[in-house]
VOGU-3710 file (C-alpha; in Angstrom, 3 decimals, decimal comma):
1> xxxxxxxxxx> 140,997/98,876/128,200  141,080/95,650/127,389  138,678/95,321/125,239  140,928/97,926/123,340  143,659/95,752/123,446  142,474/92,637/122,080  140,972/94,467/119,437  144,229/96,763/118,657  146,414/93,162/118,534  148,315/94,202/121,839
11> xxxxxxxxxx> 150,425/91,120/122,873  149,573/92,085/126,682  146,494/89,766/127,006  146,670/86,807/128,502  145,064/83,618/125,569  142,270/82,859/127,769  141,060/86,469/128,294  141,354/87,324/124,793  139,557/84,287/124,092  136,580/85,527/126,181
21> xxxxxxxxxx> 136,937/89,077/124,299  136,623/87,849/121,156  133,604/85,817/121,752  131,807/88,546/123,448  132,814/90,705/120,386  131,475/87,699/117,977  128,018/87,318/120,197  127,378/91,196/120,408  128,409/91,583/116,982  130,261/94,755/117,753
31> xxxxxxxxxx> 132,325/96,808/116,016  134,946/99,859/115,708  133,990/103,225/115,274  135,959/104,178/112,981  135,473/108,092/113,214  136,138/107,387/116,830  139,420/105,498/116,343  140,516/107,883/113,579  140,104/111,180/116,238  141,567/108,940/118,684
41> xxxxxxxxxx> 144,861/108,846/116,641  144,627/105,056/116,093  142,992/105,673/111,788  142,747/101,951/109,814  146,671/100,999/108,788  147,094/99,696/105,370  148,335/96,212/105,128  149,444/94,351/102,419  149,419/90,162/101,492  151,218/89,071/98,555
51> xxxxxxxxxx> 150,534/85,479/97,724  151,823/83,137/95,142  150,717/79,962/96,969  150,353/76,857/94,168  147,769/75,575/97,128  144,206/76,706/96,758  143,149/75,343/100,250  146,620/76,374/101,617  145,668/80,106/100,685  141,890/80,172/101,380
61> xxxxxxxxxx> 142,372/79,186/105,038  145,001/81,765/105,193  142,357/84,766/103,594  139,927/83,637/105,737  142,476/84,210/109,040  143,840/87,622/107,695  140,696/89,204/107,107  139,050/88,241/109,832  141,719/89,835/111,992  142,253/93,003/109,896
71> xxxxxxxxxx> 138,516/93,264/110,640  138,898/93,391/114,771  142,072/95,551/114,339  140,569/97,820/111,741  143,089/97,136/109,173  142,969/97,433/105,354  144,360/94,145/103,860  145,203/95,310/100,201  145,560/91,724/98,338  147,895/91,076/95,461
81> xxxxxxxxxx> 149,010/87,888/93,727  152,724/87,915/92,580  153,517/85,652/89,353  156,764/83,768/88,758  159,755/85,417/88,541  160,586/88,843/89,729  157,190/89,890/89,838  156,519/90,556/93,673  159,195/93,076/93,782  157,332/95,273/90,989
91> xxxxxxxxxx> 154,499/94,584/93,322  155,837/95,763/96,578  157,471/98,591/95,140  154,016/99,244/94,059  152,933/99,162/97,299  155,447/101,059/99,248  154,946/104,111/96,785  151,489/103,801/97,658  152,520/104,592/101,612  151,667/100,826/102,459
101> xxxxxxxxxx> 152,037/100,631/106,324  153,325/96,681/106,525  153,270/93,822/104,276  152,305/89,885/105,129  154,367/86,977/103,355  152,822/83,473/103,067  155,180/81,275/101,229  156,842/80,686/99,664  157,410/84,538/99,511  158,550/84,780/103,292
111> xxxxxxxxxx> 161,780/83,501/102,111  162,071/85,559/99,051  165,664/87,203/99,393  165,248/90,395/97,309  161,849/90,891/98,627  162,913/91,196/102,294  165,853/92,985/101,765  163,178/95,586/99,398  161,614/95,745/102,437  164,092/96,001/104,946
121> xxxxxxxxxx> 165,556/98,839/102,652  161,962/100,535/102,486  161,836/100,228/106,207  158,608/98,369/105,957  157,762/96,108/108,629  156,674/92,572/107,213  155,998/89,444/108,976  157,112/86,191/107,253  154,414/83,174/107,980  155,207/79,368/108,006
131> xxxxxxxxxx> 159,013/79,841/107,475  160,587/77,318/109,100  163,880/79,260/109,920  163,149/82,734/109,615  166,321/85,374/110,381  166,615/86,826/114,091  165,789/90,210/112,661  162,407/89,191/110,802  159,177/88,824/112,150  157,705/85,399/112,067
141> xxxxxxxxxx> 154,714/83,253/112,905  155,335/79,668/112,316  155,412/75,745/113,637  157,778/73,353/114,520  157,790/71,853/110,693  160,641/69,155/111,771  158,842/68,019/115,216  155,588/67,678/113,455  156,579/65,379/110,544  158,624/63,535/113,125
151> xxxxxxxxxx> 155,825/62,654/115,031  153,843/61,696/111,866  156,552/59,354/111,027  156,459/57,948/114,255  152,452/57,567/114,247  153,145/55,691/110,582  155,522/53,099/112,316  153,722/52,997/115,542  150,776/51,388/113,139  153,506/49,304/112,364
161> xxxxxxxxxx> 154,998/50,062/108,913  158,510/50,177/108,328  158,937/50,951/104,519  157,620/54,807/104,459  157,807/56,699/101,585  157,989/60,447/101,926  157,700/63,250/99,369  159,409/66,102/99,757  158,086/69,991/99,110  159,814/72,634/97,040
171> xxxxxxxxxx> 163,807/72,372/97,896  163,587/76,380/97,822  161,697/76,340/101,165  163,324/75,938/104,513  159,786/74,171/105,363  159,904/71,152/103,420  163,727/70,610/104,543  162,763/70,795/107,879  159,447/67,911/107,536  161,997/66,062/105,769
181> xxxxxxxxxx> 164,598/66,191/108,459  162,195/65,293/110,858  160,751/62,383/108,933  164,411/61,265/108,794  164,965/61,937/112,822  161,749/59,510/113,246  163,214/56,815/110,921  166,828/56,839/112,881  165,427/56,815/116,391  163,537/53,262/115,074
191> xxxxxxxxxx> 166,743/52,371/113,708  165,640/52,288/110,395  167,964/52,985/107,250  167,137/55,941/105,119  166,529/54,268/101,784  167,078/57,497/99,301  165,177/55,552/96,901  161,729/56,204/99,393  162,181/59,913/98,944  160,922/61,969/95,959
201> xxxxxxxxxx> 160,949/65,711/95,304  157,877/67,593/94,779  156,845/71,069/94,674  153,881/71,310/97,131  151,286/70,589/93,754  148,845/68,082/92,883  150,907/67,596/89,418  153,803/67,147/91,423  152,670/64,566/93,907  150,896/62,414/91,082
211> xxxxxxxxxx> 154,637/61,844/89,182  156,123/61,274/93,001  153,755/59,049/93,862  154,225/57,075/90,685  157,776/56,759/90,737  157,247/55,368/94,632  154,414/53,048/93,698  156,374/51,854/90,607  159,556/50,562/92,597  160,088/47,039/92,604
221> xxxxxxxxxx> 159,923/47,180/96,174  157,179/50,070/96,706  156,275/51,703/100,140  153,483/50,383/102,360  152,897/53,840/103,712  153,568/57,190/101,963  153,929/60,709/103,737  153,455/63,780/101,495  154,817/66,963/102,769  151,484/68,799/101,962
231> xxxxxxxxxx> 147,467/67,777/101,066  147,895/68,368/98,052  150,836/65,749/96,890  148,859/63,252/99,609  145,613/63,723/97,675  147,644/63,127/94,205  148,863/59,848/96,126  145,485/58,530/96,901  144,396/59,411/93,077  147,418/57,001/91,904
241> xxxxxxxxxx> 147,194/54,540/94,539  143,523/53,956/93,477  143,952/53,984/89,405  146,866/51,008/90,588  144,085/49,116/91,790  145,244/49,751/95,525  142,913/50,385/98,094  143,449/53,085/100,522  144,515/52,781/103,342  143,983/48,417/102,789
251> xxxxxxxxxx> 147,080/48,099/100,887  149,150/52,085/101,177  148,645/54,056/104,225  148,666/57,939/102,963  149,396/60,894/105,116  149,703/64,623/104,263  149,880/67,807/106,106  148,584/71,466/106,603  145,291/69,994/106,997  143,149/72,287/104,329
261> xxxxxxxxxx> 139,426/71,556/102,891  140,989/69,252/100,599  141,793/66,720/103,393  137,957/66,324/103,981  137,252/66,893/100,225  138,783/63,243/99,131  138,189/59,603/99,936  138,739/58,049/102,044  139,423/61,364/104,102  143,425/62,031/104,555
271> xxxxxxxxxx> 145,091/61,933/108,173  147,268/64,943/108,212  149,173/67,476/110,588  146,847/70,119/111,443  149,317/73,147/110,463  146,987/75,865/112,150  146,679/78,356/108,901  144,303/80,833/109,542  145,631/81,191/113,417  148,493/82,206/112,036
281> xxxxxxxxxx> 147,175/84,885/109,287  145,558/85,984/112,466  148,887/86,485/114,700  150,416/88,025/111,856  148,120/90,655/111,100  147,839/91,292/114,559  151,982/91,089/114,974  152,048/93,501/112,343  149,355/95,624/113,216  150,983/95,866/117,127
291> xxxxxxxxxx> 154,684/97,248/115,377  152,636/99,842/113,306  151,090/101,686/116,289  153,898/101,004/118,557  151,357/99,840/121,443  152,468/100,850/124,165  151,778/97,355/125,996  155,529/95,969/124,675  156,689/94,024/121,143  155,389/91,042/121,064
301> xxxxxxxxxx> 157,659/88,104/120,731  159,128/88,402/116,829  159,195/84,753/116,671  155,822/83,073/117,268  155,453/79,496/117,309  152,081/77,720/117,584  151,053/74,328/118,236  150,246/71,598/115,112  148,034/68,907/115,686  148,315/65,240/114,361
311> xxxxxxxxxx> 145,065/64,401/113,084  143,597/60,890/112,077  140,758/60,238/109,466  140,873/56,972/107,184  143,768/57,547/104,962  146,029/55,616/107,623  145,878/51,728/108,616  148,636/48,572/109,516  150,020/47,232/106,354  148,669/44,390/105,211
321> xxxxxxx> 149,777/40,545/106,430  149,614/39,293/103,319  151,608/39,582/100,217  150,009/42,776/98,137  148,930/41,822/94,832  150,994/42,345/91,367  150,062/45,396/89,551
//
């Protein structure tokens, strides 16, 4: 029994036992009969994940996550990438004619008004993943975004710098107002003034973080330290840093976070927050999957919060004693 929980998403299972299930399941390389499950009343649902993620590592991590959980919980994920504009809602009405059972939304579709409310009008159940404020009615799996760039910033003085860039993601996303806000709770706690001029817009892109980075680096007074609100816009940062001449992290500590491939793809390799991706594809399919079948083991919390981890490569060192060279 379960065995058949774990592997039906059921929130009744204590971390540590499913833990042990799923390893066993790994080990034994088992799998669901699905004959037997379909006589047993519990046939695959059809799920689907719309994506129009700018980040490449962002969304592989998040595949990887979703599929490997639609596999335990025989589920079908049905895959479809929604362009700019108004697109997605052509695609999810595509999807609901099609008798879709539940839909997934990475962002920056989770906050998508007229897709939810599409949705909600459908009466399809969707979960919304790394929203940083989702709405008491919608399903969510997400992080603390604000306590984890706060404790970044604090790791970024506690090395001792005190002029800290930061570079913000796209203003549409209650994520990247929340790492923001918590980069700005780190600074006041130190007592140090917000200096508007040490924070730049970008849009979660590698194009994006190169032109924030160079309007940073190209103050007359530039940062010592610079925190990009994803991998992406840190890994543009190390890219201008070095054609300045500037060694990283010698002469510009640079953070990022999410922690995707790209992180270890770069040099030097970027400290980051370690936004747990594919765990959370994971709890959403199986979130999702549990308010299809109405298990009978309970909802699950609607709200799901998991843990981020601050990790340190080489991207991160004390500013310098002496004065940095002219550019």
């Amino acid at each position: 029994m379960t065995v058949s929980r774990v592997i039906n998403g059921e929130s009744n299972v204590r971390p540590a036992t499913r833990d042990r299930v799923n390893d066993a399941i790994s080990a034994l390389n088992y799998a669901p009969n699905p004959a037997a499950r379909s006589l047993a009343g519990a046939g695959p649902s059809r799920v689907g994940l719309l994506y129009s993620n700018p980040s490449a590592g962002f969304l592989s991590e998040f595949l990887l996550g979703s599929l490997d959980q639609a596999s335990r919980s025989d589920v079908q994920i049905i895959v479809e990438k929604c362009d700019l504009g108004d697109h997605e809602l052509e695609v999810a009405q595509h999807l609901i004619d099609g008798g879709i059972d539940g839909i997934i939304l990475p962002p920056p579709l989770c906050e998508a008004p007229a897709l939810l409310a599409l949705l909600d009008a459908a009466n399809i159940p969707s979960v919304a993943v790394a929203t940083a404020l989702p709405a008491a009615s919608q399903m969510a799996i997400r992080i603390d975004d604000r306590a984890a760039a706060a404790t970044m910033t604090r790791h970024i003085m506690d090395l001792g710098h005190r002029r800290i860039g930061f570079i913000a993601g796209n203003p549409n996303l209650s994520a990247s107002d929340q790492r923001l806000e918590g980069y700005r709770e780190a600074l006041a706690e130190a007592g140090i003034a917000i200096d508007p001029d040490l924070i730049v817009d970008g849009l979660f892109t590698y194009l994006s973080g190169l032109d924030a980075a160079e309007q940073l680096l190209g103050l007359t007074d530039p940062p010592t330290a610079i925190f990009s609100s994803n991998d992406d816009m840190a890994a543009a940062t190390v890219a201008v840093a070095h054609r300045r001449g500037l060694d990283v992290p010698g002469d510009l500590t640079v953070c990022g976070f999410d922690d995707t491939t790209l992180s270890t793809a770069i040099w030097p390799e970027l400290t980051t927050i370690h936004q747990p991706i594919a765990d959370m594809a994971r709890a959403a399919v199986a979130l999702l999957v549990g308010t299809i079948r109405r298990q009978r083991g309970g909802d699950a919390p609607r709200h799901q919060v998991l843990d981020y981890t601050l990790i340190r490569r080489q991207s991160d060192a004390p500013p310098r004693r002496r004065p940095r060279a002219s550019l």
